[in-house]
C-alpha positions in Angstrom: 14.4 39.1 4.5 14.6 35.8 6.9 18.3 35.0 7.7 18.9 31.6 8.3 22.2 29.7 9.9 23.2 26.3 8.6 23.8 23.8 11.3 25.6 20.3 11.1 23.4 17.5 12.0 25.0 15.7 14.3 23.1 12.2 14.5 21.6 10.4 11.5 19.1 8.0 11.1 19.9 4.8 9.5 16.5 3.0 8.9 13.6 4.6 6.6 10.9 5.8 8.5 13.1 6.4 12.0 12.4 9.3 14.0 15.8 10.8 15.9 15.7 13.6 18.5 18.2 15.4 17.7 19.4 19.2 19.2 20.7 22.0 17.0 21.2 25.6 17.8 19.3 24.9 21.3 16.1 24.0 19.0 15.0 20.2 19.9 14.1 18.8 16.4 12.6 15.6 15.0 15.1 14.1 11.7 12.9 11.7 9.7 14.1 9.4 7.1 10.6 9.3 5.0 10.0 7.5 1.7 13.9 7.8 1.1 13.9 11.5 1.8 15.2 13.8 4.9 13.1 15.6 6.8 13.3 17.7 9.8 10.3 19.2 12.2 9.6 20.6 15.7 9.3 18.0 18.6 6.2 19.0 20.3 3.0 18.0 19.0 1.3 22.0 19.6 -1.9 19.6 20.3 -0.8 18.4 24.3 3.2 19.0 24.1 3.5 15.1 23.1 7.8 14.4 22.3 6.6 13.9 18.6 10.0 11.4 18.2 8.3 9.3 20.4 5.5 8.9 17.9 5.9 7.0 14.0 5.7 7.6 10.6 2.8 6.5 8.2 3.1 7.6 4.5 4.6 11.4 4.6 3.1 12.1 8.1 4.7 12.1 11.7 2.1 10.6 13.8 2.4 12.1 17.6 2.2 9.4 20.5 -0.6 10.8 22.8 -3.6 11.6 20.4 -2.5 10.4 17.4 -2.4 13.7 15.4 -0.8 13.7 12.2 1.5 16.6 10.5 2.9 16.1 6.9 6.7 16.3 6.7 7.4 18.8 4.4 4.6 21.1 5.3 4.2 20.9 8.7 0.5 21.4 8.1 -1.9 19.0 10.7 -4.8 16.3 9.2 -7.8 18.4 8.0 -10.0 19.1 11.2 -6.9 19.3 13.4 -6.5 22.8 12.7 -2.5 23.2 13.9 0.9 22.8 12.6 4.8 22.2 13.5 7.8 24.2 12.2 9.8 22.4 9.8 13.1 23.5 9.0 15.1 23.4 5.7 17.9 20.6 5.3 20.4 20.2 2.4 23.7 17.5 1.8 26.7 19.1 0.9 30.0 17.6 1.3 28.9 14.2 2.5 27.3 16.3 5.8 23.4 16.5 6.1 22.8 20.9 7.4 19.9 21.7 8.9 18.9 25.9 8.5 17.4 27.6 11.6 16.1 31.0 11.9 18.2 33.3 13.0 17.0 35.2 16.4 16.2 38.5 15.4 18.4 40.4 17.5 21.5 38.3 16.7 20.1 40.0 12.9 20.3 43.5 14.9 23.9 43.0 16.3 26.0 41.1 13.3 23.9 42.2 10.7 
């Protein structure tokens, strides 16, 4: 079973459609504000290594700077023909605090169980 950690996130966007770089757990994530919903994905487009939070957002997509490749937010998944992803990463609001879950290493699993 996949053990996750709940991180607080730090920085919040305060527009719709803003893209914040943001570093949790020593993972370097994108937070999207989308169509009135959180989101949260890797940084690098897997494409050329492009600082997706450089790039925008049209419709449910991140759109990546260099080559304009386009992932869906919730998925991850890339445009049909692009054949490649990014990770996305669970969020939930509890308490007034936006968490962000990251994978925990597997050895840490090993060690603390």
């Amino acid at each position: 079973m996949e053990k996750l950690e709940w991180h607080v996130i730090p920085i919040l966007p305060t527009a719709d459609a803003e893209i914040k770089k943001i570093k949790v757990a020593g993972k370097t994530i994108c937070l999207v504000r989308s169509q009135g919903k959180w989101q949260a994905v890797g940084n690098r487009c897997p494409h050329a290594g492009a600082d997706l939070s450089q790039g925008w957002c049209e419709g449910n997509n991140i759109v990546c700077p260099f080559h304009r490749h386009k992932f869906d937010l919730q998925t991850g998944k890339g445009d049909v023909g692009q054949g490649n992803f990014i990770p996305t990463y669970p969020l939930k609001e509890e308490d007034g605090q936006l968490y962000v879950a990251i994978r925990k290493p597997w050895w840490k699993t090993l060690f603390s169980g």
